[in-house]
N, C-alpha and C positions, 0 to 999 in steps of 0.2 A: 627154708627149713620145714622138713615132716611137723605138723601137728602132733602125730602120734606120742603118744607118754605126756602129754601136757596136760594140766588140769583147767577148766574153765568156772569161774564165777557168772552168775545171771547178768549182772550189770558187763559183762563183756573183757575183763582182766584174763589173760590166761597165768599160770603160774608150771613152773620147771623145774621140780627137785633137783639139785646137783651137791648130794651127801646130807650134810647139816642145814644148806641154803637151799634157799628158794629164789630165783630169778623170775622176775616179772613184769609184764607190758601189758600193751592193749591189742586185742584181739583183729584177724586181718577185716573182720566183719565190724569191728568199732571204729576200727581207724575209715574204711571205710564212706563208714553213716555219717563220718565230722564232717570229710572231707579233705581237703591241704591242710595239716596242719601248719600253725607258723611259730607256736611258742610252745616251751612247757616246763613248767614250776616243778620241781624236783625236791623233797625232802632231804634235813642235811644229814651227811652220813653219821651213826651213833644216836639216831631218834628211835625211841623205841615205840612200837605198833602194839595195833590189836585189831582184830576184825571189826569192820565196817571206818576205820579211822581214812580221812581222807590220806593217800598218798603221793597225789601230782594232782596236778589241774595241766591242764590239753587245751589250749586256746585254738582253733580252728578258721578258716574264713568264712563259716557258719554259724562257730559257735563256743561257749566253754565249756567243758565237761571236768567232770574230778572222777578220779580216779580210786578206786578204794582198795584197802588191802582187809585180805580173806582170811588173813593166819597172823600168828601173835609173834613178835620178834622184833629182832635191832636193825636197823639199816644199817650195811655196812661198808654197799659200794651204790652211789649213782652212775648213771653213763652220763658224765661230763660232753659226750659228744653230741647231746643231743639240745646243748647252748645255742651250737655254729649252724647246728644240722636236722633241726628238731622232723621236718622230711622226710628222718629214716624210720620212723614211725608209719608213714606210709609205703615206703619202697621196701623193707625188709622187717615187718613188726615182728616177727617170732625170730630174727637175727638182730642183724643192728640195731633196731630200734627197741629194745628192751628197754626197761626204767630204771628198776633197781633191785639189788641184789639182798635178801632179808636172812639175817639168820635164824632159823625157827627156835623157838621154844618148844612146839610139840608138834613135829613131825606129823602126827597121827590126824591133824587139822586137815591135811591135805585129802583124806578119804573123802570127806564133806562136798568136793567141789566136784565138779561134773567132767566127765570122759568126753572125750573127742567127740566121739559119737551123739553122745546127750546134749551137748554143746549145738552140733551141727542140727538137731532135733527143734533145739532151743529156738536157734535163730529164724526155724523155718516155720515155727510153732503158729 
């Protein structure tokens, strides 16, 4: 999957408007710095968020990382697939291995987080 149209957080989240939601994971430069990942803690669907609240934790063979979320909203779908498969985080993180899917409260949060381009800037900074 293109980068393009994705928004990025500092700490390495990328995020995907689709209408109302937001879909979200970890970035292919987060997954990465972990490593294999082997597990990962997933929030239960109907919690409601806010920026900076942790959203998964990412167990790795290096390490645990958490995951935060950037924009204010409900969780409303996890990818159960990534129980069996937690992996697809690394083989397809802007496809398969997304996290979870947030319904925003304000849309206009997503201005805040940084372009492709800034992103790519970011990581090479």
């Amino acid at each position: 999957m293109s980068t393009a149209g994705l928004r990025f957080t500092e700490s390495h989240e990328w995020v995907k408007i689709d209408g109302d939601n937001a879909v979200m994971g970890l970035s292919d430069y987060a997954q990465h710095e972990l490593g294999d990942i082997v597990f990962v803690e997933l929030p239960e669907e109907g919690a409601t968020v806010a920026p900076g609240d942790v959203l998964a934790t990412v167990e790795s063979v290096k390490s645990v990382s958490e995951m935060y979320t950037p924009v204010n909203g409900e969780v409303i779908e996890v990818n159960n697939d990534l129980e069996d498969s937690p992996d697809l985080i690394n083989s397809d993180p802007y496809g398969e291995g997304w996290l979870v899917k947030v319904k925003l409260t304000d849309a206009a949060e997503i201005d805040a987080l940084m372009s492709d381009d800034e992103y790519e800037a970011h990581t090479k900074g």
